[in-house]
C-alpha positions as CSV (number, residue, x, y, z in Angstrom):
1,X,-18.6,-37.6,-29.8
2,X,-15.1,-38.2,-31.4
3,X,-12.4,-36.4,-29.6
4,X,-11.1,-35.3,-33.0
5,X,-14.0,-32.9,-33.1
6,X,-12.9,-31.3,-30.0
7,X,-8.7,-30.7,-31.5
8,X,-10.6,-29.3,-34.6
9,X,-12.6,-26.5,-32.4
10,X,-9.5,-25.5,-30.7
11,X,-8.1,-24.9,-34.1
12,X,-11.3,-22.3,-34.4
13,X,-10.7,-20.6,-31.3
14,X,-7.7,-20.2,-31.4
15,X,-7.6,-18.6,-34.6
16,X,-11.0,-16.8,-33.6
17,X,-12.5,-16.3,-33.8
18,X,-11.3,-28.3,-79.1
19,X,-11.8,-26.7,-82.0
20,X,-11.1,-22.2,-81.6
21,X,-13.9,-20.2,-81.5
22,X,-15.1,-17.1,-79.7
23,X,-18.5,-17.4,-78.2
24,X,-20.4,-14.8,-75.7
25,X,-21.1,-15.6,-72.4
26,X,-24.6,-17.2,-71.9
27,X,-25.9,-18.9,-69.2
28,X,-27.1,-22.2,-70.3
29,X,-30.2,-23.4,-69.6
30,X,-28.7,-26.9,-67.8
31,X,-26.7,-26.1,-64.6
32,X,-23.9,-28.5,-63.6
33,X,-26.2,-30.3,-60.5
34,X,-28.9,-30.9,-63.3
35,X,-26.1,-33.0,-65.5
36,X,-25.0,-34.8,-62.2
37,X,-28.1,-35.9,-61.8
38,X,-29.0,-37.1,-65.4
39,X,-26.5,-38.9,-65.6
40,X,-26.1,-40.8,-62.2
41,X,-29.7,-41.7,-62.5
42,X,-29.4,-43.8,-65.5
43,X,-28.8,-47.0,-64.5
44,X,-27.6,-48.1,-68.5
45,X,-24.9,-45.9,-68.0
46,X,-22.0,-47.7,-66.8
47,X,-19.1,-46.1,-69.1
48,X,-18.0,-44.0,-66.4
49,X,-18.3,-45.8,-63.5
50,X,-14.7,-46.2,-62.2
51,X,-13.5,-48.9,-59.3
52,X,-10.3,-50.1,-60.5
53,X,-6.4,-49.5,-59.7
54,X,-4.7,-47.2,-61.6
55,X,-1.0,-48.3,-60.4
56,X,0.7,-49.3,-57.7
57,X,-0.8,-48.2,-54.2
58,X,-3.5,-45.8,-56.5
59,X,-7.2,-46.5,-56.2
60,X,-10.1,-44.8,-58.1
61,X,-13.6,-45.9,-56.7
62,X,-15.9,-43.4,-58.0
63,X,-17.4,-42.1,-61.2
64,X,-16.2,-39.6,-64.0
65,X,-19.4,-37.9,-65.5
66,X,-18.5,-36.0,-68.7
67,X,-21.6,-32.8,-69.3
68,X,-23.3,-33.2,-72.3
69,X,-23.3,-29.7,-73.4
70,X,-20.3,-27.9,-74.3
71,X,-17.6,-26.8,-72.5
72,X,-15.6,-23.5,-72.7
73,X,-13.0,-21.9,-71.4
74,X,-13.1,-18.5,-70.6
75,X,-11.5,-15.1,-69.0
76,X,-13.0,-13.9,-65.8
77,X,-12.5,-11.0,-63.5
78,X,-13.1,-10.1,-59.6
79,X,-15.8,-8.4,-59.2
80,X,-17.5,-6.3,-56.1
81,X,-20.6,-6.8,-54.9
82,X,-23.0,-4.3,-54.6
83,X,-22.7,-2.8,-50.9
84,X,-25.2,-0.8,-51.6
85,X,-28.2,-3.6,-51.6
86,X,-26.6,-6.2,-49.6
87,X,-26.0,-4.2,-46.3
88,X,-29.9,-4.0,-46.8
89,X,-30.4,-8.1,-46.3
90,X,-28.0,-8.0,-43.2
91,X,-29.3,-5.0,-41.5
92,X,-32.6,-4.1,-43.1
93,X,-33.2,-1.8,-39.8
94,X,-29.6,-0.3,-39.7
95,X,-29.4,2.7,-42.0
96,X,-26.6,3.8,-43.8
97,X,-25.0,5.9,-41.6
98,X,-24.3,3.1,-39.6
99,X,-21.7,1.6,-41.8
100,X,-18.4,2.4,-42.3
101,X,-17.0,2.9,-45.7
102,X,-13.9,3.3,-46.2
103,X,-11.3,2.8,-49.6
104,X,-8.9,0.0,-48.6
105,X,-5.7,-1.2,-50.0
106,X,-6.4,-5.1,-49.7
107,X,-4.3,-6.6,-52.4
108,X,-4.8,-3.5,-54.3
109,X,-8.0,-3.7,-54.2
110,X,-10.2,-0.7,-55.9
111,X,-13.2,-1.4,-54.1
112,X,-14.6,0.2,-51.2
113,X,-15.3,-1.9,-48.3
114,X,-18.3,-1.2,-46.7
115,X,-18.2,-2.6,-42.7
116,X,-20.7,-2.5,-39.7
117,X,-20.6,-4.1,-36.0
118,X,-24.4,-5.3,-35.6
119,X,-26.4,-4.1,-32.5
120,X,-26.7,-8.2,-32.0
121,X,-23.1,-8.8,-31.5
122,X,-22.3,-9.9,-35.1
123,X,-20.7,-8.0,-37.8
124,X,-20.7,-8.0,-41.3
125,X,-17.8,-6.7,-44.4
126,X,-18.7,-5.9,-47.6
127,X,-16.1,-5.8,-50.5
128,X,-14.7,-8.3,-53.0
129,X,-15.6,-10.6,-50.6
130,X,-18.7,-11.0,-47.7
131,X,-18.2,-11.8,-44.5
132,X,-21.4,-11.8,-42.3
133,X,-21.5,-13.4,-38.7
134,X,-24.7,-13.0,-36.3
135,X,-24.3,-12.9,-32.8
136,X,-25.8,-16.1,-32.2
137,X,-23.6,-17.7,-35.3
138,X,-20.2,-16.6,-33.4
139,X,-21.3,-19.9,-30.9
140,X,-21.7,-21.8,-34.1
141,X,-18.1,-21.0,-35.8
142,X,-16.3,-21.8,-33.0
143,X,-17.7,-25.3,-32.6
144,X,-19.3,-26.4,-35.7
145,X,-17.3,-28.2,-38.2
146,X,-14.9,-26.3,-39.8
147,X,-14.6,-25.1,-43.4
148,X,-11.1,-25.1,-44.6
149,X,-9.4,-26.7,-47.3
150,X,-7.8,-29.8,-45.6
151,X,-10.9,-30.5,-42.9
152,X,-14.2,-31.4,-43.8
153,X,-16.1,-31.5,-40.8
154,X,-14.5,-33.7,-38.4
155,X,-17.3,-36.1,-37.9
156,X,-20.5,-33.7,-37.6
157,X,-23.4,-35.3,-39.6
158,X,-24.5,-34.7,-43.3
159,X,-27.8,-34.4,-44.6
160,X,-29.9,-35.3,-41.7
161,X,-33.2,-33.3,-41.7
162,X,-34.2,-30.7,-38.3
163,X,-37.4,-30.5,-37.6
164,X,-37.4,-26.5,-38.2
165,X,-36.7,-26.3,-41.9
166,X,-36.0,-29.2,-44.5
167,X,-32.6,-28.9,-46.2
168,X,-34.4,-28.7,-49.6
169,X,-36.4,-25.5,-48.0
170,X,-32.9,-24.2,-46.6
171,X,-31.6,-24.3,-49.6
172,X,-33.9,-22.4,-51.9
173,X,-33.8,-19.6,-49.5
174,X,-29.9,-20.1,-49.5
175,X,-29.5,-20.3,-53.8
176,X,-32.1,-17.2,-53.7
177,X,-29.3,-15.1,-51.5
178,X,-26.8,-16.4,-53.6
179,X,-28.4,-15.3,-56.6
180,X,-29.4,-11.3,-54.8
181,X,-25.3,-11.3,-54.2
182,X,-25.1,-11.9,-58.5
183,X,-24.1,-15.3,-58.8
184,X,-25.4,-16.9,-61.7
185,X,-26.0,-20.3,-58.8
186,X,-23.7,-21.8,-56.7
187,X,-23.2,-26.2,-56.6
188,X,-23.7,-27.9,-52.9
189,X,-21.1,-29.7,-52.4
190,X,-22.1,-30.6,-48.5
191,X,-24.6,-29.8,-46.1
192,X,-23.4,-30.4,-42.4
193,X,-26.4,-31.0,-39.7
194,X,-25.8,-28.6,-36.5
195,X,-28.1,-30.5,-34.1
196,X,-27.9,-28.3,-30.4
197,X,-27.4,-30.8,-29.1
198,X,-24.4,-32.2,-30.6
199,X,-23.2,-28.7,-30.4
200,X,-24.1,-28.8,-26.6
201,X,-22.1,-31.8,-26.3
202,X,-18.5,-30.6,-28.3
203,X,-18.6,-27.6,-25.6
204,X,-19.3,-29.3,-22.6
205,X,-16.4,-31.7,-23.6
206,X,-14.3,-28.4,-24.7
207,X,-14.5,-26.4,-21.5
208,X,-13.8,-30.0,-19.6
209,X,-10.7,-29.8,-21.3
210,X,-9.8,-26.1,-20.8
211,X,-9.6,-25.1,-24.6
212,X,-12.2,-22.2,-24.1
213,X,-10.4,-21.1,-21.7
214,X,-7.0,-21.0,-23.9
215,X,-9.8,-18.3,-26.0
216,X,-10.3,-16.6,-22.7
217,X,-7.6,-13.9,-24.4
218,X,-10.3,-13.0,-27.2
219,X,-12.7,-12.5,-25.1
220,X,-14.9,-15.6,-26.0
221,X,-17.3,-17.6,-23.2
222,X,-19.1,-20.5,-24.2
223,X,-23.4,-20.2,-25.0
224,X,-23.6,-23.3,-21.9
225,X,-27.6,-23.6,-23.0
226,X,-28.2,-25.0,-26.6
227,X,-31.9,-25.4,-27.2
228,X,-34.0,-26.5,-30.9
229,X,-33.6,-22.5,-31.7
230,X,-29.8,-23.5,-31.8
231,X,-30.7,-25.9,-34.7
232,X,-29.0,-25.3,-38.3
233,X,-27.4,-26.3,-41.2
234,X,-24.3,-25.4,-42.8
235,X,-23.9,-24.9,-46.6
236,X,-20.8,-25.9,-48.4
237,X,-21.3,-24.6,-51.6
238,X,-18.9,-23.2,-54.6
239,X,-19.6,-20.7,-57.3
240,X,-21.0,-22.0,-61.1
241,X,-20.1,-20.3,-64.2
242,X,-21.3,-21.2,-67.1
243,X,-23.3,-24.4,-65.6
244,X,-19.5,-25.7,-64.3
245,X,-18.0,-25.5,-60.6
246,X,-15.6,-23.1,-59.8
247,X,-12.5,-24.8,-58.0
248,X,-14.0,-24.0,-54.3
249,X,-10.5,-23.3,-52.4
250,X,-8.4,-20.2,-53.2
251,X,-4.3,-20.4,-52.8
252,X,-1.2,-18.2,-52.1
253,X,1.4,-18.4,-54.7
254,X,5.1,-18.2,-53.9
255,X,5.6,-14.7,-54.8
256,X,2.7,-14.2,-51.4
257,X,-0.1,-12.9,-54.1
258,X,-3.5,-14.6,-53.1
259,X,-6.0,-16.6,-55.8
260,X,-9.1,-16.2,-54.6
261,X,-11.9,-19.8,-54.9
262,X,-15.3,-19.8,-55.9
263,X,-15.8,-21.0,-52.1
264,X,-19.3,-20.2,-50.8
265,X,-20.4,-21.0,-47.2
266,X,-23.7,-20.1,-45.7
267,X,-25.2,-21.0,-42.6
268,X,-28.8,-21.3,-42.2
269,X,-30.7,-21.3,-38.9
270,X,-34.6,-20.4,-37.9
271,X,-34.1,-17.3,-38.2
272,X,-32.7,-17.2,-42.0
273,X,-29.5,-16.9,-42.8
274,X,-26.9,-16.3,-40.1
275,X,-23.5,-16.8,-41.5
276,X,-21.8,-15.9,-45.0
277,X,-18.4,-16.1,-46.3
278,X,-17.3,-15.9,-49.9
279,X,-13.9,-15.3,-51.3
280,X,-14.6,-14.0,-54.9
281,X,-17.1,-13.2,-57.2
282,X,-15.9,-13.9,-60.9
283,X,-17.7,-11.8,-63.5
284,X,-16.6,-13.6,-67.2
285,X,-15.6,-10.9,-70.0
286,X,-17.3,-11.2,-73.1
287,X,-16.0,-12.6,-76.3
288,X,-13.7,-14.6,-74.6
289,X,-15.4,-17.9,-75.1
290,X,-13.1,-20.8,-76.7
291,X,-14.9,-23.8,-77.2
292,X,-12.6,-27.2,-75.7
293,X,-12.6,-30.4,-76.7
294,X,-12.3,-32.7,-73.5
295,X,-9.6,-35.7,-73.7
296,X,-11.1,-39.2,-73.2
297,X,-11.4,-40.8,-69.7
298,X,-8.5,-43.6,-70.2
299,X,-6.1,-40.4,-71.5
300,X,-6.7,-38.9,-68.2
301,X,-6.5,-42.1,-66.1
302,X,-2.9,-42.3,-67.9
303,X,-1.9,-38.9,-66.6
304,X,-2.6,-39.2,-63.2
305,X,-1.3,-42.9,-63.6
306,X,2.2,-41.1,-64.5
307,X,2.1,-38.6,-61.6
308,X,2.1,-41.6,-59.1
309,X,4.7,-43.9,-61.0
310,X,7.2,-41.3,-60.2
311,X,6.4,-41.4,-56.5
312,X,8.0,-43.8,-54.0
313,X,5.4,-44.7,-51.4
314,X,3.7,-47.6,-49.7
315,X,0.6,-45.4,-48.7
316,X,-2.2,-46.2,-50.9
317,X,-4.6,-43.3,-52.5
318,X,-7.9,-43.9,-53.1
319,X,-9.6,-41.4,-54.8
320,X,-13.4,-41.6,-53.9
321,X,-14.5,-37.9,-56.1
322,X,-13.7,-37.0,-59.5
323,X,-15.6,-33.9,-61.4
324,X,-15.0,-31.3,-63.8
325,X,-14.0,-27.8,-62.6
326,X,-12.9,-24.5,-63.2
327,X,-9.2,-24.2,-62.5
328,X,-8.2,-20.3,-62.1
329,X,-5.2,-19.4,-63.9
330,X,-3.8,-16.1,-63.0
331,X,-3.8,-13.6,-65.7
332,X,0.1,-11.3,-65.6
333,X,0.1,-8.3,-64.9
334,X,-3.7,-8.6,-63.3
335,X,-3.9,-9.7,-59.9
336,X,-7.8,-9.5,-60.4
337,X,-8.5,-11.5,-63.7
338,X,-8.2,-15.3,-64.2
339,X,-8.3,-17.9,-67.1
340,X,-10.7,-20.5,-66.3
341,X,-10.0,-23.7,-67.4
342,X,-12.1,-26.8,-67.5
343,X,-10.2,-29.5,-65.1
344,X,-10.6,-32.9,-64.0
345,X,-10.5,-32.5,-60.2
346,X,-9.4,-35.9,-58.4
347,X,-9.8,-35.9,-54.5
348,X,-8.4,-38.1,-51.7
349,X,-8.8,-38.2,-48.1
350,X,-6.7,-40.2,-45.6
351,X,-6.9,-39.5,-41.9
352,X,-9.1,-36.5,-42.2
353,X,-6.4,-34.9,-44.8
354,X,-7.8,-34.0,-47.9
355,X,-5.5,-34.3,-51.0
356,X,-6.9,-32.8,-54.6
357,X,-4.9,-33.6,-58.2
358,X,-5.8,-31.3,-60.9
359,X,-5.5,-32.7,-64.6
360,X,-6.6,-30.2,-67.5
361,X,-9.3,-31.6,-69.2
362,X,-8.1,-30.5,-73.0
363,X,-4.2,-31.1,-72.4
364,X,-4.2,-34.3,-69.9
365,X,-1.4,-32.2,-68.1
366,X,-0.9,-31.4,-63.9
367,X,-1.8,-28.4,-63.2
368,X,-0.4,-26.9,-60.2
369,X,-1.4,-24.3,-57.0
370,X,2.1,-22.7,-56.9
């Protein structure tokens, strides 16, 4: 096992654990996975396929797929979810009077936040955002691959099959959750393989370097046995709106007020699903439709050609994933509605540091998380 996997865990630990026109909202009938796969199946397609250098020490080797269905850009607001009927698919046995409720005062959030400690050792929040851990799952978190903007799994596998459930199986189950909390879907963007006993292996070389015991503080031992009933997968997944990705990773802006992402992550074990976080659910307002007429590929090539011709470097960026996005714009004067606008979403990764360039997909200009 890499050591990086084990400097990533103590990171866990430590922390502990276009033409104008208004349209309704409508679902369409395509989603954004369905496109992706149309179009990367045809093998007459080669328009889109990208491997060439943009400028100096800039690299594109992937492929820009433009939906064949309209694109809009719309006005979107934070929703809750219903505490009410999720609590249920946690606990089922726990009855209401086990949860606290309580109006809180999280960025000036209206919503009640429902919250319960779980006779298993896990815990679960309900608000304008889930949080649900298992017992079992707190083992998980704290040395599976972590799920954070700039680190995408530090070298735990992807899309290798357990002998419990397929992934395909998993995730039907999963989108069926997904779809309970009132997302219209959500788009996978990875699946990470927690095999116990790769698991086993990052503690045993954790504790023989003393970082569970630097957790000792929080109260955290390690499981020590990891068996097949240890065996999961975790769901990287963002939010779809209108068939189109929601930018997964939310942002703090300089004035400290918080944009949430469409982030999803689910983990998925025997025994269902063990682990939930979300950071927003986005609700679009009606009548707020405006139909946008995406710039040609080379147009947007140039613009990200001109972001690196002003900078002086000898590092190279190769940009290996490129796809179309919701970018949230912040609406003034409310911190809980957003203008979501179609985006080209470039992303680079050197050293296990991931780097993403925004260009908006009707203007050809940078659009920043600031």
């Amino acid at each position: 096992m890499e050591k990086k996997i084990i400097c990533v865990m103590l990171a866990v630990i430590m922390t502990t654990l276009v033409s104008c026109g208004e349209k309704k909202y409508i679902e369409k009938e395509t989603d954004y996975k369905e496109i992706e796969e149309t179009v990367t199946t045809a093998e007459e397609d080669t328009e889109n396929k990208i491997s060439e250098t943009v400028c100096e020490n800039v690299v594109l080797n992937c492929e820009m797929l433009y939906p064949d269905s309209e694109i809009y850009e719309y006005r979107a607001e934070v929703k809750p979810y219903d505490g009410e009927q999720i609590y249920k698919y946690f606990y089922p046995n726990e009855g209401k009077e086990q949860w606290e409720v309580s109006e809180v005062d999280f960025l000036k959030s209206p919503y009640n936040e429902y919250r319960i400690q779980g006779t298993d050792g896990g815990r679960a929040t309900i608000s304008d955002y889930l949080y649900y851990c298992t017992g079992h799952w707190q083992y998980m978190r704290a040395f599976g691959p972590i799920d954070s903007e700039n680190e995408i799994g530090s070298g735990f596998p992807e899309n290798e099959e357990l002998e419990f459930c397929s992934i395909n199986e998993a995730e039907k189950q999963v989108q069926e959750f997904i779809r309970k909390c009132g997302y219209e879907n959500a788009y996978v963007e990875k699946v990470y393989t927690l095999d116990h006993k790769i698991m086993e292996e990052v503690e045993s070389e954790a504790m023989a370097e003393g970082y569970v015991d630097a957790a000792k503080e929080n109260d955290y031992t390690g499981k020590a046995s990891w068996d097949e009933t240890d065996d999961a997968y975790l769901f990287r997944m963002t939010c779809i709106i209108d068939g189109m990705p929601v930018d997964t990773f939310g942002y703090t802006k300089k004035d400290d007020s918080i944009i949430p992402g469409g982030k999803i992550t689910v983990g998925y074990g025997a025994s269902g699903i063990e682990y939930v976080y979300t950071q927003a659910k986005f609700e679009v307002i009606e009548d707020t439709g405006r139909k946008v007429q995406l710039l040609p590929k080379d147009v947007i090539l140039n613009s990200l050609a001109k972001k690196y011709n002003l900078v002086i470097t000898d590092a190279q960026v190769i940009f290996k994933d490129v796809h179309l996005i919701y970018f949230l714009i912040p609406v003034q004067g409310d911190i809980f509605q957003f203008d979501l606008v179609p985006a080209w979403q470039f992303t680079s990764e050197n050293s296990g540091y991931v780097d993403r360039v925004y260009i908006n997909a009707e203007t050809g200009e940078e659009l920043y998380k600031e």
